[in-house]
N, C-alpha and C positions, 0 to 999 in steps of 0.2 A: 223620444229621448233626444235631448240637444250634446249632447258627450261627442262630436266628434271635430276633429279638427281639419283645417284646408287639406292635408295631402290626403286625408279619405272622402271628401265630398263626390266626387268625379270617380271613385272607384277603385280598387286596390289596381287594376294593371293599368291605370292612367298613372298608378304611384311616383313614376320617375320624373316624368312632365312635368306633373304639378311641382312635385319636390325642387326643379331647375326655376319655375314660375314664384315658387317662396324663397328663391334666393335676394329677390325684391322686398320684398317682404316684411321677413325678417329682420332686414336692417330698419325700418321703420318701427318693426315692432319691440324691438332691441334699444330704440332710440326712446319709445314709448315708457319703458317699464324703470331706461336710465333717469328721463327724466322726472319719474313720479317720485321719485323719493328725494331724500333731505339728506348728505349724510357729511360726517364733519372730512377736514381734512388736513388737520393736525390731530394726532395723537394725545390723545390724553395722557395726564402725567400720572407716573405709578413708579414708585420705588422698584431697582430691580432686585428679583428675589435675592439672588446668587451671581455669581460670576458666569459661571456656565450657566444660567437661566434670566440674564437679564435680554430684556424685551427692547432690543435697540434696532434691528432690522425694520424698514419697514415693512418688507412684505411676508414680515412676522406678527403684525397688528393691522392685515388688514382684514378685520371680523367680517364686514359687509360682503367680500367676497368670497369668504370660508362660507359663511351662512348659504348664501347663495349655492358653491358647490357641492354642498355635504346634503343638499338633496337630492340631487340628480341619481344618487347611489341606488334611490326607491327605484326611479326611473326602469334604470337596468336592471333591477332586480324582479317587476311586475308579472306576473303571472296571470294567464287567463284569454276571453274569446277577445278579448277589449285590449289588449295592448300596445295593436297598432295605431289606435286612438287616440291612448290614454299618457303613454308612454311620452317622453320630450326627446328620447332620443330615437335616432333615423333609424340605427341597425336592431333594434328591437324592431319585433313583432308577433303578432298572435302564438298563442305556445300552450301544448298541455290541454286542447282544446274539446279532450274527453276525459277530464278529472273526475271525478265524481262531486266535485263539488271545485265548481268554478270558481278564478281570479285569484286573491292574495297572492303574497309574494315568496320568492324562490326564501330561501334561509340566506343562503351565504354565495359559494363559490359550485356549489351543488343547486340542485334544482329540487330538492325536498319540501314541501311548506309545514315544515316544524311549529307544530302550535305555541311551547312555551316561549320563545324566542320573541317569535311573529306578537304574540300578548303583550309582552313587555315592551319589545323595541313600538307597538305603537301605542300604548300610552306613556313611554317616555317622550315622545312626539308628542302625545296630546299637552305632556307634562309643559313641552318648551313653550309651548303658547299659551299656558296658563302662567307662567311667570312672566315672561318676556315678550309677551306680544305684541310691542310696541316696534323692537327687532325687526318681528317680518313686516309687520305692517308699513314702518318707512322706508325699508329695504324692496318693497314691492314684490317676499315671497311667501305672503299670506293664502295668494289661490294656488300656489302650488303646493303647501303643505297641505290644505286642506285636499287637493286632489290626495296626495298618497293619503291621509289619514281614513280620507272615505270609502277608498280602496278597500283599505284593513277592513274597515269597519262592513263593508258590504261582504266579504270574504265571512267575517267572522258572524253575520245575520243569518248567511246561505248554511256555515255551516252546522246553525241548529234548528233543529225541529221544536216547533211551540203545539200544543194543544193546549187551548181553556188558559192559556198564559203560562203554561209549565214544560219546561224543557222535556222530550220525549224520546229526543235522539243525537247525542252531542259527536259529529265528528270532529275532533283532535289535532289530527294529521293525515296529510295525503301524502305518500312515497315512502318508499322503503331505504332507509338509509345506507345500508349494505349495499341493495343491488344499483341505487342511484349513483353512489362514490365508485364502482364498478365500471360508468360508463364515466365518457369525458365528451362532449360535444355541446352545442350552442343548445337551449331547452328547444327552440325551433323546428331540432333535427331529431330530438330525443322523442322514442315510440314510448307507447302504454306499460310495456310490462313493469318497471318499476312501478309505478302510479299506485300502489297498494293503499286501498281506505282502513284508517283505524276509527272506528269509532265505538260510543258505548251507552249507554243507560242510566250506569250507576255509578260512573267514575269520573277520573280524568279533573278531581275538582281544582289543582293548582291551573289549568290551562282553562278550564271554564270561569277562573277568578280573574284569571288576567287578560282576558277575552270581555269581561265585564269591567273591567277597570278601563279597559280602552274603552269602548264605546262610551261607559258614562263620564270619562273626558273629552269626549267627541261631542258629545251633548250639551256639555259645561260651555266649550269652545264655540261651537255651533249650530247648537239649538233642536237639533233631529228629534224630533217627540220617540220616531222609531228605535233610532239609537238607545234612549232609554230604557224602553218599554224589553229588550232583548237584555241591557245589563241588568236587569232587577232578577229577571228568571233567570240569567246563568249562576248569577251570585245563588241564588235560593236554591239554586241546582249543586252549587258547590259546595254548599254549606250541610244539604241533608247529606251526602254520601260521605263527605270527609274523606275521599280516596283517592291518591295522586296516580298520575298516566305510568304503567308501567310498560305496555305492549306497543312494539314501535320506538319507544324511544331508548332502549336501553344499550347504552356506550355512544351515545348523541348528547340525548340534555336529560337525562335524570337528576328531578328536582329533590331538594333534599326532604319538603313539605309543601305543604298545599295553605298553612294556616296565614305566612307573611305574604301570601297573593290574597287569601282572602281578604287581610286588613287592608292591603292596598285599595284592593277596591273597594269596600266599605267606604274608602276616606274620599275616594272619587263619587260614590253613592252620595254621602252624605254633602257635598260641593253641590250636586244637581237637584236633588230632594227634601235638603234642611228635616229631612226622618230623622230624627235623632236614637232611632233603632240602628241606623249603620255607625254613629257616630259610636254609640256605645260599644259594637262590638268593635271599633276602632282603640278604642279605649283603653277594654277587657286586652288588647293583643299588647299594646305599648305599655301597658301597667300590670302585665302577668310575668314571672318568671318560669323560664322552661316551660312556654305553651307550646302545643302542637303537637303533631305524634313523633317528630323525632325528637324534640328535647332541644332544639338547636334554637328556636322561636320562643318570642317573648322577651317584650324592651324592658322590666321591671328596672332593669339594673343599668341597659343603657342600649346601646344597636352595637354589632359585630360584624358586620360585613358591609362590606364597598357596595354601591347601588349597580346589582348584576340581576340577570336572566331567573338565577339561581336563588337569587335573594333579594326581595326588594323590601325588607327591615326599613332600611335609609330611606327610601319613600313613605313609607308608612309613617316613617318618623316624622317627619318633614311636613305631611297634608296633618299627623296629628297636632303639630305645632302651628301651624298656620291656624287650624281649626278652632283650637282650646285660645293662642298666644299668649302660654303661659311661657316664663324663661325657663323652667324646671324642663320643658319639652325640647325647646332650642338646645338646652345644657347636654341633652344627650345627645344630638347632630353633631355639635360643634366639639363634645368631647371625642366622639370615635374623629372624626376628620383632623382636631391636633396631633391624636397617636397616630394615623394614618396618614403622613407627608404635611399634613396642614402647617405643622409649626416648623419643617424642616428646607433647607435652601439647596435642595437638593432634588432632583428629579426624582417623582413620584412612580417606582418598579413593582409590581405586586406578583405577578404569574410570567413566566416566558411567554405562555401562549396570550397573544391581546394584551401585550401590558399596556400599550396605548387607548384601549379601550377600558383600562380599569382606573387610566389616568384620567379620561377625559367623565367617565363616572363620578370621580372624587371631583373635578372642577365645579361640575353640574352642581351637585350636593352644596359648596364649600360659597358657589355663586348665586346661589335660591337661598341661603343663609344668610350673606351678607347684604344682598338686596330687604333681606324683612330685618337689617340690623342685631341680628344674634351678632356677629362680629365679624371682621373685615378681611376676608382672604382677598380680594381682588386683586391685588398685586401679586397672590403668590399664585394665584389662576391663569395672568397674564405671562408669567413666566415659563411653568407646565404648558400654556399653548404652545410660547414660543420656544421652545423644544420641540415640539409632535413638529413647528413649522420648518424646523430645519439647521434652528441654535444650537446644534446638537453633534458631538463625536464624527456622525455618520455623515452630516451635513443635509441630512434628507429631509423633504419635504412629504409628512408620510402620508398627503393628502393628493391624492393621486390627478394630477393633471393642472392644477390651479398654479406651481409656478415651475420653470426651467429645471430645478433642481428636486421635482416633485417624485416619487416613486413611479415606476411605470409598467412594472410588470406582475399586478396581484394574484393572486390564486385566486383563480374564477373562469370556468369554464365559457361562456358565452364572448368575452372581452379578447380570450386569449387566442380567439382564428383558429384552432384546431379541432377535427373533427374526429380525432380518435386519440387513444394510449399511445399506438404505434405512431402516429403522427406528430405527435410531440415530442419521442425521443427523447431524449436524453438533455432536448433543448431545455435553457434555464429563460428565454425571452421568450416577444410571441414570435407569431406566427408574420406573414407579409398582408393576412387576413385578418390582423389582430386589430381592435377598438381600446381607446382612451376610456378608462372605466373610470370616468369626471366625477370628482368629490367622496372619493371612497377613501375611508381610512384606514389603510394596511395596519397588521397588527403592530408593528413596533418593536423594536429592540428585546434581543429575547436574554438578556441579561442587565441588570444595573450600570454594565460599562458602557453601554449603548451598541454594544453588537449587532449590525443589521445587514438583513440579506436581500435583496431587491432581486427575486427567482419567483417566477410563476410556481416552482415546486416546496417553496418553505411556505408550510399553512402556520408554522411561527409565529414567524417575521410578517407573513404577506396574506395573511388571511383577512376576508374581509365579508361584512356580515352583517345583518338585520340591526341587529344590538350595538353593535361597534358605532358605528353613525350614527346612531336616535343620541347619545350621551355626546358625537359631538356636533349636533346640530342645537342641542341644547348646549352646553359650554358654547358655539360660537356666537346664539343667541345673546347668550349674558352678559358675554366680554362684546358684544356690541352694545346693548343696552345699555350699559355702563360706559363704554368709551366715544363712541359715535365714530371709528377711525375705518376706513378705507370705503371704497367702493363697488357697487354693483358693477357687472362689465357687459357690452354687448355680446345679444347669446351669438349672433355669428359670427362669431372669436371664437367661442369653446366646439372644440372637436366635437363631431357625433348629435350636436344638439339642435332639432328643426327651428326652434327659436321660435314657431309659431305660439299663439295667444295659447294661455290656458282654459282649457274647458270647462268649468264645474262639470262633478258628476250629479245626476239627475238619480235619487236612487228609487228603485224600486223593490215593492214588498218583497220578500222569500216566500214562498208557502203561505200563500193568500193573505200575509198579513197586511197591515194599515202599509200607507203610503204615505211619507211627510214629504213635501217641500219645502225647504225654506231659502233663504239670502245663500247665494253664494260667498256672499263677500261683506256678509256682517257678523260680529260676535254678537247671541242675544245675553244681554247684561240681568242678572241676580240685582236687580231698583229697587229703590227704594219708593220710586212712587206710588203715589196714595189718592185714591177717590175721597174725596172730601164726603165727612160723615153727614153734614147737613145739607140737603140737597138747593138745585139755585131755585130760585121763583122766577119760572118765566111765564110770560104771556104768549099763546100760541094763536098762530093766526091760522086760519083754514087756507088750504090749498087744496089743486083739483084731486089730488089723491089721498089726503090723507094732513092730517095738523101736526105741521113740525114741534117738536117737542124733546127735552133731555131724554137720551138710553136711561136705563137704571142699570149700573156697573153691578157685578160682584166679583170678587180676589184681591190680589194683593202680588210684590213681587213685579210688577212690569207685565203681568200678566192677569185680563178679563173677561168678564163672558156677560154678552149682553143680544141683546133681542133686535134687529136693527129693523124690523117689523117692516120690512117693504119700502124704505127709504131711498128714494132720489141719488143723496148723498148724503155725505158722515160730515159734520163737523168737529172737529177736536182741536179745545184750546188748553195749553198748560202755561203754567206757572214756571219761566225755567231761573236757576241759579245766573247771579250775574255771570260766572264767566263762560257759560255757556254759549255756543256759536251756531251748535247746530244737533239737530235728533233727528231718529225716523224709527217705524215703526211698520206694523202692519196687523192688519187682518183678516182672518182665515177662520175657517171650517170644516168638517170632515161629514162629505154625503153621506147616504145610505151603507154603502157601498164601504165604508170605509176609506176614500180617496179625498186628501187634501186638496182645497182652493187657499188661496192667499191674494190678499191686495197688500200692496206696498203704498210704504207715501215718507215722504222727506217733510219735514218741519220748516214752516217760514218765522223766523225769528224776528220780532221784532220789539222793544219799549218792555224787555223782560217776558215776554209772552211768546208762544212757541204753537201755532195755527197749522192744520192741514184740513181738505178736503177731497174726503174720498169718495168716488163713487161707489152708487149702491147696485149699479148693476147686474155686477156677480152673487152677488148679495142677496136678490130677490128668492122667497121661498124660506130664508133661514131662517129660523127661532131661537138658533143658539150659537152663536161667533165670538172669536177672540179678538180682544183689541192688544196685541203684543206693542210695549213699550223699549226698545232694543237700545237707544240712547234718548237723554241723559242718563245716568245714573240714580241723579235724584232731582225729581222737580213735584209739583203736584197737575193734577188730570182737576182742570176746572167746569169741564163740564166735556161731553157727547150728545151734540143736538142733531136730531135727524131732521133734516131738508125732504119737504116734499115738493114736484114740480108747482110752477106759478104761487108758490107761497111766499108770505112775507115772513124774513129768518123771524126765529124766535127772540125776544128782548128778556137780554138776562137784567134781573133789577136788584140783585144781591150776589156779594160774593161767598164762595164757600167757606168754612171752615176748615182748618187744614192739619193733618200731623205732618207732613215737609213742606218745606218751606213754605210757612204762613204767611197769608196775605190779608190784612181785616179793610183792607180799601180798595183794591185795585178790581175794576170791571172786567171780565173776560174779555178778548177782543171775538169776532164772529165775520172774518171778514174771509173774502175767498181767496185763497192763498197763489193762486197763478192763473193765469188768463187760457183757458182751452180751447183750441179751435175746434172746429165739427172737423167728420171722420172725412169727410169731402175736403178740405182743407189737408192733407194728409200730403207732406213731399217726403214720400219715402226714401230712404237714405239723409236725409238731412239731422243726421241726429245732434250735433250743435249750433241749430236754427241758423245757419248764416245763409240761406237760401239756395245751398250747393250741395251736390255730392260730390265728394272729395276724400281723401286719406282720412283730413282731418275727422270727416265722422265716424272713422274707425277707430280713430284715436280716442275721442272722444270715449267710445262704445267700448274700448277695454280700459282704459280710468275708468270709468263708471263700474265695470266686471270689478277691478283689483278693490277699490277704495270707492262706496258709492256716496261715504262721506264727504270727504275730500273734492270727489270729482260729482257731487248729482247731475240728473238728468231730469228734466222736468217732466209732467205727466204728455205736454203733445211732441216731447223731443223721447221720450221712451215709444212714443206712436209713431213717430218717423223713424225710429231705428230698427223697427219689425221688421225686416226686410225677408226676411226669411218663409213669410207668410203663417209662420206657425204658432205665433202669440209668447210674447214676454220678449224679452232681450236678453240675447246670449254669445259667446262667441262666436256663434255660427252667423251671425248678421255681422258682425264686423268681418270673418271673413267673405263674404257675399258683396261688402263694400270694396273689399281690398280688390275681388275680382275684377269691378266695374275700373277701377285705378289701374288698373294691370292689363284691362280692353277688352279681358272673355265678354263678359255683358256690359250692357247699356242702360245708363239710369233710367230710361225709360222699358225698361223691361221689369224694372223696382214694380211689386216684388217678387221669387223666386225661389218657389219651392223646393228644398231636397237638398 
């Protein structure tokens, strides 16, 4: 597994060293991630809502840097053997290290990992990068959501049991919530006895729903064939028993029903799988009155609740509208969010407890509506931020760390420096051992007048939690998407944050299941491209192994399976749209064994045609691989010709027939897409061919990680940045280069295991 970062290379008690040696680093790598993005830097114009809610600060519209801090909140909340790895910040580390079921994340201010919370807050995570994805992706924190979402999602794999593909042992929850709010210390310090496993059999189906909803928007986002294969059996797990989690959660999160987490995830189901078995039961929920066992469920007549933990109606609503985009589905979003603050100039109050979180729920909602055009809240979105930013009574910034004026003392045990009840006293700040708990959104104002207490002891005002942040990492998603206004900031400026590279996580099966690999740092796209129904006529000429000749495709979707029968190399030419600039793709297989291989390749674009060649290397043995189309969206696949050594390429003498974009003239091109040196020709570490080891190839090697659109990497510039001797490119070779920059090793020791 490549999952780990510079200050653990060298070993946990080298920890300090290294950590003074990435103070180097960092700023380079802070320089790195500033400069990869685009972002504006005027404010876009937006009517102010209200007096009290107009958006005239600026560092009340600077979305790019909210977006940025309202992740870190995962960070510190990570749980598991992996957190001194995974984690971005310094005063994390490993915790919890004999759970009964490893990793995911603490809940809130406590150290419990509350299953319906944890469901929800990460497919509303999944949710922001299925609207918004352009947000992280110019903002340059596309790999780090995808760390925390993988997180979840690895948490939520471990904690079910699969036989024959059927759930057989669903755990829920780890910790007992009484005796965990009992103790108060860092999770670090905190022993087993709380650690209680709930799990069950025949239950638990609202938390097995929303367990399924994340993952199959972790799929949608990111492609995990595993991800899938785990949300189809929990849904089907939660749908036979019909029985919500009682044991363990009662005076915590007692759900009201299990049926609006089922729709949820159906609606996620049905984004990944186009089964129109999930859509329908998506359907039957948003077109039934008083479904479910408590009577509270069922849109017939419209949604009744803000998008919470408790109720994700308004989700449901929302993927069924997108799904059907009929207006009759918008009309029921858009009508509960007019009676709920939508139409009012006034700050959006719901509960004492988390009103900022039921505020920044309604933006989410209000901001995913007016992007697909039901109608235009954006301005009054921008306004409710600029309140939570500090336009506000209290003057507070209730996002904790991001400016002077920011809240600084949440209720959160880990943050707060203290190691006991008695240790805290009577104190309302921290400790002199207290931590910046960077992008956390305190609850908020525990009345309409904007009453606020900035006390580690108000869980009010100062509560901070799973769910609170997934709604505003989504709202600061949207109001960037929409505005383009402020910027990303160097992470060694922000308290507490190593600021080194992000890692992809590498995941591996639970309980002997399949193993997927895929891109770190690409979304695989729902295409439209199409193998041409008429096949080309070529003339094959012999070669010493074998006569190059067209695969024969079958599927559809960006997704095919074809024979690559002991081929050389792969040619693939497509047909791409004019304004197309650039694709990539890849191809993979699952051994015996169940375990994933994949080859990657970037597209050479040129005279409307879109060329790669891959080798067949990895390839030899297989009779049945996937040719994954990831971008464009839509072009058409003119042909797959397999190259055998000393042959001459195959002559295509007809163009195909097409359903996208038809072409009834144009020749494929077959030409080889970039020039490869032999493996003896190899200058390790030179991974932006300038004939040097340098910084710059580390820079190079995390653009490529974040954006490998934007930033590619050629096929002998991916071979010189192995450095790490372990095959593929990852974080771990850029930092292996940083070292050589920094003097521990010499590029002549390129390269260097471990």
């Amino acid at each position: 597994m490549y999952n780990v970062s510079v200050k653990h290379i060298v070993g946990k008690k080298f920890e300090r060293s290294v950590k003074d040696m990435n103070k180097k680093m960092n700023k380079f790598k802070s320089a790195v991630l500033s400069g990869m993005i685009a972002v504006g830097s005027v404010a876009g114009s937006f009517a102010a809502v209200a007096p009290s809610l107009s958006a005239s600060a600026a560092s009340t519209d600077n979305y790019a840097k909210l977006l940025q801090y309202s992740l870190y909140f995962y960070d510190a909340n990570m749980c598991g053997t992996n957190v001194g790895e995974r984690s971005a910040l310094t005063w994390r580390d490993d915790c919890h290290t004999s759970d009964a079921v490893d990793g995911g994340f603490h809940d809130a201010g406590d150290h419990v990992k509350f299953g319906l919370p944890a469901g929800y807050a990460a497919s509303v995570l999944g949710l922001s990068y299925h609207e918004f994805g352009d947000a992280f992706d110019s903002t340059g924190q596309t790999a780090h959501l995808k760390v925390i979402t993988d997180h979840f999602a690895e948490f939520f794999k471990n904690s079910t049991t699969l036989s024959g593909g059927s759930v057989t042992e669903f755990v829920y929850q780890i910790g007992d919530g009484n005796a965990d709010h009992a103790e108060w210390c860092a999770p670090e310090m905190q022993g087993p006895s709380s650690r209680t496993k709930f799990s069950t059999n025949s239950g638990a189906s609202d938390i097995a729903a929303e367990y399924a909803a994340a993952l199959a928007a972790n799929y949608v986002n990111f492609g995990n064939e595993e991800d899938l294969t785990y949300a189809k059996a929990l849904f089907d797990f939660s749908t036979k028993y019909n029985k919500k989690a009682t044991d363990g959660v009662g005076g915590f999160y007692d759900s009201w029903d299990y049926y609006d987490d089922q729709a949820w995830a159906a609606g996620w189901l049905y984004l990944a799988t186009k089964d129109n078995t999930y859509k329908s039961f998506l359907n039957t929920y948003m077109n039934t009155s008083d479904a479910g066992s408590s009577g509270m469920d069922g849109g017939k007549w419209g949604i009744y609740s803000t998008l919470s933990w408790n109720n994700v109606s308004m989700g449901a609503g929302i993927l069924q509208a997108e799904i059907n985009g009929g207006s009759d589905d918008w009309n029921k979003v858009t009508t509960y969010l007019d009676s709920h603050g939508g139409n009012s100039s006034e700050w959006y109050w719901e509960n004492m407890w988390g009103s900022a979180r039921y505020n920044t729920a309604q933006q989410t909602a209000a901001l995913i509506a007016s992007k697909h055009g039901a109608k235009d809240y954006y301005s009054w979105a921008a306004g409710q931020m600029d309140y939570i930013l500090g336009n506000s009574p209290s003057g507070k910034n209730l996002v904790v760390g991001m400016e002077s004026n920011s809240s600084q003392y949440p209720h959160h045990r880990a943050a707060s420096g203290y190691s006991s009840f008695d240790e805290m006293g009577d104190n309302t700040t921290y400790s002199s051992n207290g931590h910046v708990l960077v992008g956390a959104l305190c609850g908020g104002p525990e009345d309409k007048g904007g009453t606020y207490h900035d006390s580690v002891k108000d869980y009010y005002c100062n509560e901070v939690t799973l769910d609170y942040n997934a709604t505003l990492v989504a709202a600061a998603a949207g109001l960037y998407s929409k505005y383009k206004t402020g910027e990303v900031v160097d992470t060694s400026s922000i308290p507490g944050v190593d600021g080194s590279a992000v890692t992809p996580i590498v995941t591996t099966a639970p309980q002997g299941q399949v193993t997927t690999t895929v891109k770190s740092d690409e979304t695989p796209v729902q295409t439209t491209t199409t193998k041409a129904d008429t096949p080309q006529q070529t003339t094959a000429q012999q070669g010493s192994t074998g006569s190059d000749k067209e695969a024969k495709l079958s599927g559809s979707n960006g997704e095919y399976t074809f024979n690559p029968e002991n081929a050389d190399t792969i040619e693939i030419t497509l047909t791409m749209n004019s304004g197309d600039t650039q694709g990539n793709g890849g191809i993979g297989f699952s051994d015996a064994a169940g375990n994933w291989t994949q080859v990657e390749f970037n597209l050479s674009i040129s005279g409307g045609k879109g060329t790669a060649t891959v080798s067949g290397e990895k390839l030899k043995g297989v009779s049945n691989a996937k040719l994954m189309i990831w971008w464009p969206e839509s072009a058409t696949i003119d042909s797959v010709v397999l190259h055998y050594n000393n042959s001459t390429p195959a002559v295509t003498t007809a163009a195909p027939t097409t359903t996208a974009a038809p072409v009834t003239t144009a020749v494929p091109v077959t030409t080889q897409t970039e020039s490869v040196k032999n493996d003896s020709d190899i200058v390790y570490g030179d991974a932006n061919l300038d004939g040097k080891v340098t910084i710059s190839d580390a820079v190079a090697i995390l653009q490529y990680l974040a954006n490998s659109e934007k930033y590619p990497l050629s096929e002998q510039a991916r071979k010189n940045a192995d450095v790490d001797g372990e095959g593929g490119v990852t974080g771990k070779d850029a930092a292996v280069i940083q070292k050589v920059d920094a003097g521990i090793y010499a590029a002549s020791q390129l390269p260097i295991k471990g």
